[in-house]
Structure formats: structure tokens, C-alpha cells
C-alpha angles and dihedrals in degrees: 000000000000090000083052101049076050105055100035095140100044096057094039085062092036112111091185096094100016128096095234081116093054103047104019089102100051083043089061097044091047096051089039088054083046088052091049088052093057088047097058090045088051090056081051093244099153093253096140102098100159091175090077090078082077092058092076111010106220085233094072096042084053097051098047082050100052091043081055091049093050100040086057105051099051090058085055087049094045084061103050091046081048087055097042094057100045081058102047084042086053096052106046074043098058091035091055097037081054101046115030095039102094112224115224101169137020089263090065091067094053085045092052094050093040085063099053087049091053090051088064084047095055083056087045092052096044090059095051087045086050095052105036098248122133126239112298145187088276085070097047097066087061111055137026116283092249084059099043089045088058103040082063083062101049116091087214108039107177079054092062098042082053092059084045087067097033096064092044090052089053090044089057088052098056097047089050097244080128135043120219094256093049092054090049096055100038084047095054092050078054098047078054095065101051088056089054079054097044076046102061088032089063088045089052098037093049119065125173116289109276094222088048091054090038091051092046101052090050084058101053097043093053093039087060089042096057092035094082091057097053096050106029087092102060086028112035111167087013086068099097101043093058103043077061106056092037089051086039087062098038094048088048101055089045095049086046089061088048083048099057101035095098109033101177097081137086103272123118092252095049123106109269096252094167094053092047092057096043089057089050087057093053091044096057094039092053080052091047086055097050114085103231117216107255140118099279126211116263 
């Protein structure tokens, strides 16, 4: 915030992050049909029907604006909680596999730290479901080649490394490494995972409601065609200029709810999705380093 306060100007000029690209074309038409305007009332062809601003009150367009905007922006909101939660849930995950899972050989040690490996996959995973891609080379450093080699073939990948997690974990239970009390608890924080999952894939899987898009595009574009007509009479030259800037608002606000809408992409207003998982990765490497306080194997 206080980088922000800092650099005002700066972001108020900056076009990375902002939907200038996105709109700057509709923006033009709309003031060079405002221009034409002014130059046929000019002419004195009887173009000035002011009567027009009664067709479609600014209120409603507002309103319909405003209902875009913050729909989508609780489904951006929904995410991040979604992704908050699957790292807080990875973390209490990887300190109470580490420290609760008793070790009784030394491969007990390399299991342990193969499945918190597997818990930033399941982040990893996540991200590449999210965005459509398949499984990557991301995904290879932090599992064994036969299970890197399946989870190419899954059609839900963070599913599979979840089950992953889930039968060590049961292993664990029948040779004693876990009490009851101790796989309950570590099995609810994984069921939790796989809601966040079932979460972000809501927000993917449920786009705006195509009637809704469609209406309210209809409304904006004849709402900055009639607008010229309204205005050209108190403006006149200065027609264009302002249809511009009034459709460049209105556009805006409707192209940063398109922005927004699915926040689990590569675009500067997503969700970073790549720095949440990296710090995921150091988080669980600082854990890997610490000796945790149980009866260790002879």
C-alpha cells in the first residue's frame, strides 16, 4: 500500500495490468462516430434528440455494471481464499507428517521426505489443472520417474498425487508408524485439499452466464451509440472526445470484470500462482532441514 501511495502517477499512466489493450479500439469507433455526429450537426441536419438519454437510464447500465464487476470479483476472491487455504492446509500437512510419523528405518526417512515432496506437487498440479496445461517438467523433480510417468497419463492429476498421500499415510497406520487419532486428523487437512480443488474447479468450470454477457453488451454498445445524439447539441466538436472518454469508462469497468473472471491464468491481474507454489517449495525445504523430535531408527 505504501508503494502504492508512492508511485500514484505512475500506475495511473501504466498500460501492463490495465485493459487499455482490450478496449482501446471500441473506445476509437465510439468517439469517431461522436465526431461524425458533430459534423452533421454542424451541417444542421437535425441529429440532437436528447430525448434518446430516456431510452436506457445510466442508472441501470450502472447497476448491471457494478453486479459484472462484483461477480466477478468474488469468484477472484473465492480463488485466492481456495489457494490460501490449500497452502496453509500443505504446511500443518507436511509439519504433522514430519513430525508425528515415527521413523523405523532409514527408509522411513527418504518416504517421509518423498511425500512432502508429493504435497508441493499436489500445488503444482493444481496450477497446470487450472490452466489447462498438461504435466511438465515442474512436476518431474518432485516425484520418482514411474510416478511421474503415470501422472502424464491421469486425466486429474492433483487427484492422483492425493491418493499418493492418502496410502502412505495408511501404510504408515498398519505398521504402527500412526496412531488412530493422528490419521484422522492428518486425513481430514487432506480431504481438505481435495475441496480447495473441487473450489477452483467451480470457479473454472462456471463462467458467467452467457444471456447475461450477451445482454449486457447489447446494452453498452447502444448506450455509446445513442449517446452522441443525446449530447452533440450542449457539446458540439467536443462530441467526440467525450463519448470517448464516457464509453472508455464504461468499457473498462465491463473488460475488468472479463479480466478478473478467471483468476488462475497468466495475466497481470491472476492469482500468482507460480509464486504461491514456490513458496510452497521453500517452505517445505526449510521443514525437510529441521530434526524433528521422534524415536528415531537405530
Amino acid at each position: 500500500m505504501v508503494f502504492e501511495k508512492k508511485q500514484w502517477f505512475k500506475m495511473a499512466l501504466q498500460l501492463r495490468g490495465s485493459v487499455i489493450a482490450a478496449i482501446y479500439q471500441r473506445v476509437f469507433w465510439c468517439g469517431f462516430f461522436g465526431f461524425l455526429i458533430a459534423g452533421l450537426h454542424y451541417l444542421k441536419i437535425p441529429v440532437s434528440q436528447p430525448i434518446l438519454g430516456s431510452v436506457i437510464p445510466s442508472i441501470v447500465l450502472g447497476l448491471l455494471l457494478v453486479f459484472r464487476t462484483n461477480t466477478a470479483y468474488e469468484r477472484f476472491w473465492e480463488g485466492r481464499k481456495c489457494w490460501g487455504s490449500i497452502v496453509n492446509n500443505v504446511r500443518n500437512l507436511a509439519r504433522q507428517i514430519w513430525v508425528s510419523i515415527d521413523e523405523k528405518s532409514p527408509v522411513d526417512r527418504e518416504d517421509k521426505i518423498a511425500t512432502l515432496r508429493l504435497l508441493v506437487a499436489f500445488a503444482v498440479a493444481t496450477k497446470l489443472h487450472l490452466r489447462g496445461e498438461p504435466v511438465n517438467s515442474e512436476l518431474e523433480e518432485l516425484m520418482s520417474a514411474s510416478r511421474y510417468t503415470k501422472l502424464k497419463s491421469m486425466n486429474n492429476p492433483p487427484l492422483e498425487v492425493a491418493f499418493w498421500i492418502g496410502d502412505y499415510l495408511q501404510k504408515q497406520y498398519i505398521r504402527n508408524c500412526l496412531n488412530s487419532y493422528q490419521l484422522t486428523s492428518i486425513q481430514e487437512l487432506l480431504n481438505n485439499l481435495v475441496d480447495n480443488l473441487g473450489g477452483c474447479e467451480r470457479i473454472l468450470k462456471t463462467p458467467m452466464p452467457l444471456a447475461y454477457s450477451i445482454h449486457l453488451k447489447q446494452l453498452l454498445l447502444l448506450y455509446c451509440v445513442l449517446l452522441p445524439f443525446q449530447v452533440v447539441q450542449s457539446l458540439g466538436w467536443w462530441t467526440g472526445l467525450v463519448v470517448a472518454l464516457i464509453s472508455f469508462t464504461l468499457f473498462g469497468i465491463e473488460a475488468i470484470g472479463l479480466e478478473i473472471e478467471n483468476p488462475f491464468g497468466y495475466d497481470a491481474n491472476d492469482l500468482p500462482l507460480d509464486a504461491i507454489c514456490n513458496t510452497m517449495k521453500r517452505n517445505i525445504d526449510d521443514l525437510i532441514s529441521l530434526s524433528p523430535s521422534v524415536e528415531f531408527y537405530n
